[in-house]
C-alpha positions as CSV (number, residue, x, y, z in Angstrom):
1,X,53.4,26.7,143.7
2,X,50.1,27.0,141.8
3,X,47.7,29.0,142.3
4,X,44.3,28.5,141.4
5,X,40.8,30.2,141.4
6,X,38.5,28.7,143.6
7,X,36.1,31.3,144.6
8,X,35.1,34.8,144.0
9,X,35.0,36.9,147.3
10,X,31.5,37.5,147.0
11,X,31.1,33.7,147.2
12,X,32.4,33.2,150.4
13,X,31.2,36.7,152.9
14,X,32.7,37.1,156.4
15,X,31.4,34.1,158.8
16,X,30.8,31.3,156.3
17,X,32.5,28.8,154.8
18,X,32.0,26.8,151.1
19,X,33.6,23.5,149.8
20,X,35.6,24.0,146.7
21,X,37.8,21.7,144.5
22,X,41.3,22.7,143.3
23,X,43.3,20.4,141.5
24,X,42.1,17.3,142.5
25,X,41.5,18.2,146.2
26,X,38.6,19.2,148.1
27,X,39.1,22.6,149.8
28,X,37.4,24.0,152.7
29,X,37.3,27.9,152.4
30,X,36.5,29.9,155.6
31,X,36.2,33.8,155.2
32,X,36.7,35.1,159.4
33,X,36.3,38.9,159.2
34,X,37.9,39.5,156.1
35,X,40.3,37.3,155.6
36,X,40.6,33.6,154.3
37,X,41.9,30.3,154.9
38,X,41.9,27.3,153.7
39,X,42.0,23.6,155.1
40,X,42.0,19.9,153.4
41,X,38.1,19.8,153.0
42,X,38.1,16.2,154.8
43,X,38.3,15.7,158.3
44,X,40.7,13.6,159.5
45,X,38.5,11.8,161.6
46,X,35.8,10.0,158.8
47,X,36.2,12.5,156.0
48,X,33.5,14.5,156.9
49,X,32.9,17.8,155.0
50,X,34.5,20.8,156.9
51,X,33.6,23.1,154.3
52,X,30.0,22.5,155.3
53,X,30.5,22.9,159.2
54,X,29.5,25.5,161.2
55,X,32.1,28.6,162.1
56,X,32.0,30.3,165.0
57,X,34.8,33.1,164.8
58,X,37.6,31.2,163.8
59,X,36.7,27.7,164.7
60,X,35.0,25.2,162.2
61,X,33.0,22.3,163.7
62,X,32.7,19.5,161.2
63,X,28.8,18.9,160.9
64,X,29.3,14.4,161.2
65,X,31.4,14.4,164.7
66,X,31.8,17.6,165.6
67,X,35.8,17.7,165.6
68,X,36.7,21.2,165.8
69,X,39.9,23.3,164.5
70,X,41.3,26.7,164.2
71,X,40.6,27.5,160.3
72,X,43.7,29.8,160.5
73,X,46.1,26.8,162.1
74,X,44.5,23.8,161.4
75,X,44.9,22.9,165.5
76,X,42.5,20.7,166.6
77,X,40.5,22.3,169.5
78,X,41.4,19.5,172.1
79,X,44.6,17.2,170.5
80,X,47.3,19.6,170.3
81,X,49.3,16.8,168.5
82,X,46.5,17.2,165.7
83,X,47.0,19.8,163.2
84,X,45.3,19.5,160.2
85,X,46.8,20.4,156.5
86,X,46.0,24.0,155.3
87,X,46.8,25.8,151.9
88,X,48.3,29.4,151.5
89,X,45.0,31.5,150.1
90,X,45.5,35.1,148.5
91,X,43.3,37.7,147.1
92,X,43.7,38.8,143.3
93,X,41.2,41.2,142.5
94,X,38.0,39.5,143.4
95,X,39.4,35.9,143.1
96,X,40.0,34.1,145.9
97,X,43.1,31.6,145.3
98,X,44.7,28.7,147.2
99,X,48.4,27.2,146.2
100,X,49.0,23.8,145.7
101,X,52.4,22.8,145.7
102,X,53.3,21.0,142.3
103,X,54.7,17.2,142.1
């Protein structure tokens, strides 16, 4: 696994969310209370950009069709067969990092 910076904690306070890129792939980064997660940054639906929707606790609603998911699962609010791809996130210091898995 590798771990890269993608944020500073400051960057991302409790109750947003910011797009970031990490190796290649566009990352959505939600901060809900404290902690973070991470989802592909595309929504499966028409690639819209779920680091720019709105969260409400821990639910992201992409801002094109208004899919929603669980930013700490990646379940889809109302397709329980949909789960969307996350990343592992950790805190060093005041970086916030997500893992990619290496070819």
């Amino acid at each position: 696994m590798n771990w890269i910076t993608i944020a500073q904690v400051s960057d991302c306070p409790p109750g947003s969310s910011r797009e970031c890129i990490a190796a290649g792939h566009i990352v959505a980064l939600f901060n809900v209370d404290g902690q973070f997660y991470a989802l592909d940054g595309l929504c499966p639906h028409q690639g819209g950009p779920l680091g720019k929707g709105r969260l409400t606790g821990c639910v992201v609603t992409c801002p094109w069709h208004g899919f929603q998911f669980d930013v700490t699962s990646g379940q889809h609010q109302t397709s329980k067969s949909l789960v969307h791809a996350s990343f592992p996130v950790r805190v060093t210091g005041d970086e916030v990092q997500v893992g990619i898995e290496e070819p």
